[in-house]
FIBABA-853817 format. One record per residue: residue number from 0; residue in three letters; chain; x, y, z of N, C-alpha, C in turn. Coordinates in nm, 4 decimals. Atoms other than C-alpha are relative to their C-alpha. Example, Ala and Ser with C-alpha at 12.3 -4.5 7.8 and 13.67 -1.06 7.14 Angstrom:
<rs>
R    nr   rest   kette       n.c1       n.c2       n.c3      ca.c1      ca.c2      ca.c3       c.c1       c.c2       c.c3
R     0    ALA       A     0.0890    -0.1190     0.0000     1.2300    -0.4500     0.7800     0.0900     0.1200     0.0000
R     1    SER       A    -0.0820    -0.1190    -0.0060     1.3670    -0.1060     0.7140    -0.0770     0.1090     0.0730
</rs>
This chain:
<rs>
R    nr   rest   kette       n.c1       n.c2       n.c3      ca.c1      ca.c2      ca.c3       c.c1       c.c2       c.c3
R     0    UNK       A    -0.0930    -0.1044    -0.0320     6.7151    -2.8631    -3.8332    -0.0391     0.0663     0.1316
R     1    UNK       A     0.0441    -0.0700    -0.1056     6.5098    -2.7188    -3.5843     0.0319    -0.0878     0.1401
R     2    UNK       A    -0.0244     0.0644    -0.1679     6.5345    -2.9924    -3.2938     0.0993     0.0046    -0.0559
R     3    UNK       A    -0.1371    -0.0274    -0.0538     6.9116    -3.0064    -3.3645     0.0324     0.1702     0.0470
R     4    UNK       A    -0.0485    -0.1978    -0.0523     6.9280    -2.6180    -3.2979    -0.0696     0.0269     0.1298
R     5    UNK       A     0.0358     0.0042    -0.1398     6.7100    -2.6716    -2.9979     0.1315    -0.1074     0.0939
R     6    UNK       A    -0.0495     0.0906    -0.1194     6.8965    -2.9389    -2.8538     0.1128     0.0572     0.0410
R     7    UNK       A    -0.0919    -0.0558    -0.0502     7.2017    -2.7298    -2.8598    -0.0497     0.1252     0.0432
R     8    UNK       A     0.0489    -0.1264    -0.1495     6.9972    -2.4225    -2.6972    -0.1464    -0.0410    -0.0279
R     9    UNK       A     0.1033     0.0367    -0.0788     6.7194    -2.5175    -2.4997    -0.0715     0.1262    -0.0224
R    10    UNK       A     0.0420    -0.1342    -0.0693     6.6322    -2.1800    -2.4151    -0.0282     0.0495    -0.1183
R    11    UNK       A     0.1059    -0.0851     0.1744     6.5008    -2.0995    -2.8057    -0.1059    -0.0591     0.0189
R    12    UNK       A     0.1229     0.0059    -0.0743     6.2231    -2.2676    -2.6898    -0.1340     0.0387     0.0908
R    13    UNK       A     0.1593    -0.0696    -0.0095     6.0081    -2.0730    -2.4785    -0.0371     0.0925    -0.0592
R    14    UNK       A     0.0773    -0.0993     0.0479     5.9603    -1.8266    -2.7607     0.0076    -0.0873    -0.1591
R    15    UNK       A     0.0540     0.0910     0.1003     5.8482    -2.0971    -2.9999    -0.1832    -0.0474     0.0309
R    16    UNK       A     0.1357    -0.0295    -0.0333     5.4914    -2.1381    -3.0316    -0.0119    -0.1523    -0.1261
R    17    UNK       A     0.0103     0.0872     0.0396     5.3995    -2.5265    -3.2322    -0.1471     0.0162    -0.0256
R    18    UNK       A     0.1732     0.0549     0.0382     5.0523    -2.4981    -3.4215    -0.0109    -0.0765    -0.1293
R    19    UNK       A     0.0173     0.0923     0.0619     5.1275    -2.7418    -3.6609     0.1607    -0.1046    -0.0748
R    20    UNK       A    -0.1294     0.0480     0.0405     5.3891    -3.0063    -3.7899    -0.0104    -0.0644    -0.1184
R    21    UNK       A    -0.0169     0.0526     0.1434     5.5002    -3.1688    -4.1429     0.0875    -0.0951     0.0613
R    22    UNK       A    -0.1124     0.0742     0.0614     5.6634    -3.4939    -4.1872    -0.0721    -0.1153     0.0968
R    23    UNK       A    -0.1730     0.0060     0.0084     5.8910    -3.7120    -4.0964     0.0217     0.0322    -0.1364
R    24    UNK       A    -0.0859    -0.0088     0.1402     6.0915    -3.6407    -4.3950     0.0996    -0.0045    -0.0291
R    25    UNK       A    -0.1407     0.0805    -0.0037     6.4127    -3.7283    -4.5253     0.0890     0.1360     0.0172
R    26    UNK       A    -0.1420    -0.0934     0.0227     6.7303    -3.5001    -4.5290     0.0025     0.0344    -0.1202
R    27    UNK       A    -0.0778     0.0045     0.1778     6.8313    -3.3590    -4.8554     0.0809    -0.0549    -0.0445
R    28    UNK       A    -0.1124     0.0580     0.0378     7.0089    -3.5219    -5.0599     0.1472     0.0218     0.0004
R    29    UNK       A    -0.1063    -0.0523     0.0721     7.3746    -3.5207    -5.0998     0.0375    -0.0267    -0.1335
R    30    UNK       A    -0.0308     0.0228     0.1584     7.5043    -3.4988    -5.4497     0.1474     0.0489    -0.0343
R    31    UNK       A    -0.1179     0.0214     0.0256     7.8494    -3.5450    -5.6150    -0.0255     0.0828    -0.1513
R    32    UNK       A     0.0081    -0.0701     0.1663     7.9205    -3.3698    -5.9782     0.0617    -0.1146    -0.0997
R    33    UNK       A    -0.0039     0.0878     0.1044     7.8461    -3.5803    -6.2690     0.1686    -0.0289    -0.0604
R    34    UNK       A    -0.1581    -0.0531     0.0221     8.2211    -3.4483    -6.3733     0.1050    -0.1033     0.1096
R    35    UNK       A    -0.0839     0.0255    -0.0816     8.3674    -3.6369    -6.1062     0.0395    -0.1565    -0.0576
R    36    UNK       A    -0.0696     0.0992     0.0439     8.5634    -3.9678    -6.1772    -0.0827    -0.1338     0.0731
R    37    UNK       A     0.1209     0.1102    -0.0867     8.3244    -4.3030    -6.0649     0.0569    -0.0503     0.0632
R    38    UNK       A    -0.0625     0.0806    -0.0645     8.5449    -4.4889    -5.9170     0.0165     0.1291     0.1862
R    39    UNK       A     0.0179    -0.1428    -0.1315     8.5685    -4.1267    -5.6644    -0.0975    -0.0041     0.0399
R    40    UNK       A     0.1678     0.0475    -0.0666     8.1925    -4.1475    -5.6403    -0.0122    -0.0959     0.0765
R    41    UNK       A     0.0565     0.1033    -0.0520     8.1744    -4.4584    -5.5408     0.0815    -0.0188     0.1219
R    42    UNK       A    -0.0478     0.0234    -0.1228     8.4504    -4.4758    -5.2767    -0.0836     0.1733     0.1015
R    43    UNK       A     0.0449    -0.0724    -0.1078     8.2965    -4.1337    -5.1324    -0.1426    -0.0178     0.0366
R    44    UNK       A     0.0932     0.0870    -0.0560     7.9540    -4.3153    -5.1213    -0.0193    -0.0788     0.0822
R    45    UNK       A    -0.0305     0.1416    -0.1223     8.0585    -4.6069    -4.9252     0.0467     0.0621     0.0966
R    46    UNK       A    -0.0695    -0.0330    -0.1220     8.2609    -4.4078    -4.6926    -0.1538     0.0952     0.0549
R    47    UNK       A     0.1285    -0.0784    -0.1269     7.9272    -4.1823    -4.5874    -0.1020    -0.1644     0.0138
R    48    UNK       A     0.1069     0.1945    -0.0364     7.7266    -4.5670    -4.6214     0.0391    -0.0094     0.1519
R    49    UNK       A    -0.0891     0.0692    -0.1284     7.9749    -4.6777    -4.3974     0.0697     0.0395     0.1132
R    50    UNK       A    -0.0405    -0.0686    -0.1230     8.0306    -4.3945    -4.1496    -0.0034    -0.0541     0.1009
R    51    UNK       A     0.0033    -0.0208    -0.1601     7.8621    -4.4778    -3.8805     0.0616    -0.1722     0.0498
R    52    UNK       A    -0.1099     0.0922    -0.0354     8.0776    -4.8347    -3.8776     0.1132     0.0473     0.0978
R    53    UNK       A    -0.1054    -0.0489    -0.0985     8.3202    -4.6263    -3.7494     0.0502     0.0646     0.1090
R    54    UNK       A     0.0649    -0.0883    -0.0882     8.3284    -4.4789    -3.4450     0.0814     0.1225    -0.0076
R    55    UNK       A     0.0043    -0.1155    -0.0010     8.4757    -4.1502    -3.5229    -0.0547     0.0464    -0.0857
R    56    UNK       A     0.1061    -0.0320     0.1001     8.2612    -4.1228    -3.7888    -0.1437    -0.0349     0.0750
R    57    UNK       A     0.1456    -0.0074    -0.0597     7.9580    -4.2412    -3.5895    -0.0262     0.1380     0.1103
R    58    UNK       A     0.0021    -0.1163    -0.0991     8.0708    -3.9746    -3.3187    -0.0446     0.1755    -0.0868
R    59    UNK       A     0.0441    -0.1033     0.0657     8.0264    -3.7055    -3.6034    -0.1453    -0.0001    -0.0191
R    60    UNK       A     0.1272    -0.0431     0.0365     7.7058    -3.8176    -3.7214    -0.0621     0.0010     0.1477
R    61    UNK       A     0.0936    -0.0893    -0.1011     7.5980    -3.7896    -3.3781    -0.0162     0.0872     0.0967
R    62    UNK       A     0.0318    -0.1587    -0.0610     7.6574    -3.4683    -3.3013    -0.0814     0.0650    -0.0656
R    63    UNK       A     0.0496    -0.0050     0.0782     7.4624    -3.4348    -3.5784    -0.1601    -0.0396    -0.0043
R    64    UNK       A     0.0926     0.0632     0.0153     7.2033    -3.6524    -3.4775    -0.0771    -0.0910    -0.0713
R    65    UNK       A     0.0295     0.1420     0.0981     7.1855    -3.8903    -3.7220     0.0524    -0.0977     0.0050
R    66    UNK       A    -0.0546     0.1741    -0.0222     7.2020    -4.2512    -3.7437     0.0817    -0.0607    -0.0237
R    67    UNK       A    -0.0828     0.0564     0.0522     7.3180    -4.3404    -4.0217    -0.0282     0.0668    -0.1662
R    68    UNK       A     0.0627    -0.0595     0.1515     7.2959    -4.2468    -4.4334     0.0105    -0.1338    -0.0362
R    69    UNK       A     0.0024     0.1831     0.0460     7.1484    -4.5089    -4.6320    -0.0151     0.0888    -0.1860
R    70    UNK       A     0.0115     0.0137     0.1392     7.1362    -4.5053    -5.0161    -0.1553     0.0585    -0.0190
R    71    UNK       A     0.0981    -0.0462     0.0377     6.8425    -4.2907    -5.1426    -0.0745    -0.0549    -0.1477
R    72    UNK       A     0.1241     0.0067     0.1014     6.5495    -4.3578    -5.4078    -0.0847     0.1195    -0.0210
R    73    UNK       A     0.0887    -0.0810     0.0225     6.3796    -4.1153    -5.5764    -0.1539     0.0166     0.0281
R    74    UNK       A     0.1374     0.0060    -0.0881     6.0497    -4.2174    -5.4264     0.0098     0.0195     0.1874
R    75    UNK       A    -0.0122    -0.0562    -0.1200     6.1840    -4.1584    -5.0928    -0.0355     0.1606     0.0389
R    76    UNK       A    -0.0051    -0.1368    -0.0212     6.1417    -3.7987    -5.1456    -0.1593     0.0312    -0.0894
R    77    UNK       A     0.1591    -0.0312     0.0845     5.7478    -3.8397    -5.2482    -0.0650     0.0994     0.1377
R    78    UNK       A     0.0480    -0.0459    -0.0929     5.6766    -3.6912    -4.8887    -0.0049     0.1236     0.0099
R    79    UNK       A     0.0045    -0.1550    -0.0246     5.7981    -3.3325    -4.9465    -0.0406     0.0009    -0.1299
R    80    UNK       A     0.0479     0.0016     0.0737     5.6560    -3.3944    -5.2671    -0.1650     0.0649     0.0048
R    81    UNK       A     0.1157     0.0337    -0.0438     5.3107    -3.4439    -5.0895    -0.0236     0.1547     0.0323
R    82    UNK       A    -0.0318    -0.0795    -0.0624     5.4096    -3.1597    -4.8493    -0.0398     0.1654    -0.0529
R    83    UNK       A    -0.0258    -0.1304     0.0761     5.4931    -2.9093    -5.1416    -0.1796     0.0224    -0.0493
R    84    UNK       A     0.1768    -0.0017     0.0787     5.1126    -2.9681    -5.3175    -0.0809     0.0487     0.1000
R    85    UNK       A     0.0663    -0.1048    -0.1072     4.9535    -2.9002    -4.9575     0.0488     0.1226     0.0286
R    86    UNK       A    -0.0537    -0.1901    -0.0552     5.1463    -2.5955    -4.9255    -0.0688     0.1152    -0.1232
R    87    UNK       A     0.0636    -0.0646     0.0990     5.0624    -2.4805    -5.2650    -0.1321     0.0452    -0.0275
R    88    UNK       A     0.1683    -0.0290    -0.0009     4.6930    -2.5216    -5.1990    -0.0720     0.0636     0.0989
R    89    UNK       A     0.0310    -0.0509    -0.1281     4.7028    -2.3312    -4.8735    -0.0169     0.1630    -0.0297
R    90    UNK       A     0.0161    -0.1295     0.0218     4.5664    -1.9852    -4.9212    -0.0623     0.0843     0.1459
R    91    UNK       A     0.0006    -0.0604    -0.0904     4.6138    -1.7494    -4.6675    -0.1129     0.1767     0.0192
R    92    UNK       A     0.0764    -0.1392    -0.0523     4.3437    -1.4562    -4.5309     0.0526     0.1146     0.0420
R    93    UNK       A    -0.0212    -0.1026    -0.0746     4.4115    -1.0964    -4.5080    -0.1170     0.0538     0.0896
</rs>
C-alpha cells in the first residue's frame, strides 16, 4: 500500500524515515459470501483470474500495480503468519 501511495505522491517521501522492512507478502485475500450462487463464484473468479488477459482490465490492475491475481492457497499466507509471531514477540522499552 505504501509504494502505491508513494508512487502517486513522491513528495510523502522525504518525511519517511525506513528502519526496517517485512515481507514480500501477498495481498489479502478477496472473498465472495458462502450465500452466493457457485456458478456466480466461479464466473467472478475467472473474470479477476483472467483480468489481466484483457487489456482494460490489465490497464486497471495497473494502476493498481499489480500483475495479475492468481488463485490462492492457504499456505500462501504462512508469511504474515511468520510476521504476526515476530511481532508478538517484540517487546518494546519505555
Amino acid at each position: 500500500m505504501l509504494e502505491a501511495e508513494l508512487a502517486r505522491h513522491p513528495e510523502f517521501a522525504r518525511d519517511l524515515k525506513v528502519i526496517d522492512t517485512l515481507g514480500p507478502s501477498p495481498m489479502p485475500p478477496w472473498v465472495m459470501l458462502k450465500s452466493l450462487p457457485a456458478d456466480l463464484r466461479e464466473n467472478l473468479r475467472g473474470a479477476l483470474i483472467g483480468m489481466h488477459t484483457d487489456a482494460e482490465g490489465a490497464a486497471i490492475l495497473a494502476t493498481w500495480r499489480i500483475a495479475r491475481f492468481v488463485a490462492a492457497d492457504d499456505r500462501d499466507y504462512d508469511s504474515l503468519r511468520q510476521m504476526e509471531r515476530t511481532a508478538a514477540a517484540v517487546r518494546l522499552a519505555l
